[in-house]
Backbone bond lengths (Angstrom), bond angles and torsions (degrees), N, CA, C in turn:
res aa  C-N    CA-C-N  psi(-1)  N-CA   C-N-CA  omega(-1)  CA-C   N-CA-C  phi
1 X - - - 1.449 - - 1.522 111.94 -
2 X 1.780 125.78 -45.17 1.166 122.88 171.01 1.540 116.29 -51.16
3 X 0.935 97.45 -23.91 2.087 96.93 -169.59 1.582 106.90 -82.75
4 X 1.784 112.71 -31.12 1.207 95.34 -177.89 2.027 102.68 -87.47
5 X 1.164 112.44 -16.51 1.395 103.20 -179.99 1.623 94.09 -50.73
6 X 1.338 102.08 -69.44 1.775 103.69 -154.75 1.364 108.75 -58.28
7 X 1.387 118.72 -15.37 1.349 90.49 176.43 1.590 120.00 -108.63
8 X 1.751 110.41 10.14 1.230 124.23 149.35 1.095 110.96 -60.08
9 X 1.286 135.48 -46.11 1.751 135.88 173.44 1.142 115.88 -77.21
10 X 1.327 127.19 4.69 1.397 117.36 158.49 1.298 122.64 -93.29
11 X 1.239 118.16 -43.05 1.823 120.31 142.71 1.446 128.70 -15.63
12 X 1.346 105.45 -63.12 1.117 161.45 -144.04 1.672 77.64 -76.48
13 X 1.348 116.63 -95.45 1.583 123.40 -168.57 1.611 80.20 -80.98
14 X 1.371 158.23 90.41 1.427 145.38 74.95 1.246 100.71 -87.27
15 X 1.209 129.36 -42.47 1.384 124.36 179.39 1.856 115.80 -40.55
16 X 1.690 89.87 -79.28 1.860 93.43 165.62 1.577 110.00 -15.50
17 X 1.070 92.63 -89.07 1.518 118.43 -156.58 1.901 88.05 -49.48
18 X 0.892 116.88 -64.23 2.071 88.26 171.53 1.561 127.87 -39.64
19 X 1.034 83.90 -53.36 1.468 87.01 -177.07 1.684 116.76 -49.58
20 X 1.481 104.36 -55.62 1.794 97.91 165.79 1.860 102.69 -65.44
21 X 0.579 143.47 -24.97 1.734 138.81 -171.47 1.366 111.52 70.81
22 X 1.257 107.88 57.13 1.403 126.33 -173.83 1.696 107.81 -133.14
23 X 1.939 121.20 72.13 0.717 88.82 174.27 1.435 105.67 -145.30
24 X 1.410 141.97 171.97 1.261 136.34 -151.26 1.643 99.31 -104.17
25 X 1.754 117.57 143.65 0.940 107.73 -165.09 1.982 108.08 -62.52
26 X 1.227 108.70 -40.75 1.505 115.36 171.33 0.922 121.67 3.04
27 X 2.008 84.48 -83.29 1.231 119.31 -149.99 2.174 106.34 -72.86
28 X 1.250 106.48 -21.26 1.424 112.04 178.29 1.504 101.91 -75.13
29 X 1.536 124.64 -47.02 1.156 120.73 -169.46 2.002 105.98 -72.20
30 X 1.212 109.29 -29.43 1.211 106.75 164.75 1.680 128.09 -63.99
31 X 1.701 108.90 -16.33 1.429 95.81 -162.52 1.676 91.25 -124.89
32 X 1.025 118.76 8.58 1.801 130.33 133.32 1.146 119.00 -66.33
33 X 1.164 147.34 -39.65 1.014 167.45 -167.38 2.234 100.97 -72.27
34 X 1.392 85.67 -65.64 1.601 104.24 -177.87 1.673 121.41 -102.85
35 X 1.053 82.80 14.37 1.904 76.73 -169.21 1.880 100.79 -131.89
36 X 1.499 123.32 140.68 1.008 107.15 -147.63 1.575 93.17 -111.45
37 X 1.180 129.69 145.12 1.492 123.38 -160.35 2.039 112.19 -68.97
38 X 1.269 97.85 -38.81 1.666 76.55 -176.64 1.646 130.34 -70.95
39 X 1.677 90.05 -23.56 1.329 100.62 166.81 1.393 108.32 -50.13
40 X 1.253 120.80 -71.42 1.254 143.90 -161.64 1.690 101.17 -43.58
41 X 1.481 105.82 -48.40 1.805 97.08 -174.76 1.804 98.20 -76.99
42 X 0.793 103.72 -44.06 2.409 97.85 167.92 1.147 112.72 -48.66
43 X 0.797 125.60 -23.09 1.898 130.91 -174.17 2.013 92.86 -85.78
44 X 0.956 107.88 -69.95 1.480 131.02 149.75 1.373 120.21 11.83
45 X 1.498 78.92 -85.66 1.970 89.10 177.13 1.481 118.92 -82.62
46 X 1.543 108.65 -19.75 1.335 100.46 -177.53 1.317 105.37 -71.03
47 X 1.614 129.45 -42.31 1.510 131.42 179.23 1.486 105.18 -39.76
48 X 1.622 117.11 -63.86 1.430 115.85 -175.76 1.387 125.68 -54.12
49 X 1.620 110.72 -16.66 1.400 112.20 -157.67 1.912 75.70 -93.45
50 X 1.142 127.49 -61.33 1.228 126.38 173.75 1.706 126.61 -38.20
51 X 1.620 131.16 -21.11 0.931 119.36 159.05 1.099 120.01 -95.61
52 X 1.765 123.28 -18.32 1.642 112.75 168.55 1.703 106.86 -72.28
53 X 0.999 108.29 4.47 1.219 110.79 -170.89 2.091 98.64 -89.63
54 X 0.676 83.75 -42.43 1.726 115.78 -174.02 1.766 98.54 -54.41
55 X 1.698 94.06 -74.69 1.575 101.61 174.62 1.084 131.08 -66.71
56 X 1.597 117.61 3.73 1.774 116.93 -178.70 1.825 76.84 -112.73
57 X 0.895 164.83 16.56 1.405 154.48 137.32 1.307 119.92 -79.99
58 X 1.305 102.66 -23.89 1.773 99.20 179.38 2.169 99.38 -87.79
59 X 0.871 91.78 -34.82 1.226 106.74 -156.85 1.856 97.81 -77.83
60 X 1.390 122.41 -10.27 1.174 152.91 137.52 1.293 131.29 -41.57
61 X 1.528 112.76 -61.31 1.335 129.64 171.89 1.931 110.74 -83.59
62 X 1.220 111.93 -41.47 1.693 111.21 144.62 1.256 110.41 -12.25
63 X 1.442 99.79 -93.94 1.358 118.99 -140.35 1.792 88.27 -81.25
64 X 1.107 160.74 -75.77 1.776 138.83 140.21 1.123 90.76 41.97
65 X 1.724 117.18 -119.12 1.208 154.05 165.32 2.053 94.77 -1.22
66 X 0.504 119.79 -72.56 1.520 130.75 -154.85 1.750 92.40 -57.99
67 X 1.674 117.76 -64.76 1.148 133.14 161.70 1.096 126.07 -10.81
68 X 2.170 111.58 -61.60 0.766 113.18 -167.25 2.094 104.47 -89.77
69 X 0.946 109.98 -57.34 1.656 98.87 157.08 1.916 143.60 -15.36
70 X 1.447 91.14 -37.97 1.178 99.66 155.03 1.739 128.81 -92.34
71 X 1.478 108.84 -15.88 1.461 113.17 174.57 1.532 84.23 -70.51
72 X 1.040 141.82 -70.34 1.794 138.91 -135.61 1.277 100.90 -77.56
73 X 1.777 118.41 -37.05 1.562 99.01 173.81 1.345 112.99 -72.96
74 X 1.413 121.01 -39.35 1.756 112.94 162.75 1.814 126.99 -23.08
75 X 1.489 86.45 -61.36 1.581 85.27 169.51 1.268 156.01 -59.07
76 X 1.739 93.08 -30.23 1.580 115.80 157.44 1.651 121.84 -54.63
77 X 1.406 119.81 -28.15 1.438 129.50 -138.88 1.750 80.87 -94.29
């Protein structure tokens, strides 16, 4: 079980670390080296599917919030 954690988190943070484009030549040539590509694009999409996922919830509670602010100043007026 330890081996697949860590090497879920090694995916895991190559992924991150692409996504900001922050990454050391090394460390890319190292995780080519060790990291196997289809995994790597599944790891991939699930992250992206997980932060649009992220930003249509915030953007949710926004627009909520906003909704309800304008009902209560309505009512005052």
């Amino acid at each position: 079980m330890y081996f697949l954690r860590d090497d879920m988190f090694r995916y895991l943070k190559a992924v991150l670390w692409s996504f900001l484009g922050l990454r050391e030549k090394h460390a890319f040539e190292a995780d080519q080296k060790k990291l196997k590509l289809i995994v790597l694009i599944a790891v991939g999409i699930l992250v992206c599917i997980v932060f649009i996922g992220v930003l249509i919830g915030v953007v949710q509670i926004v627009v909520s919030n906003q909704q309800q602010i304008l009902e209560s100043s309505e009512g005052r007026s």
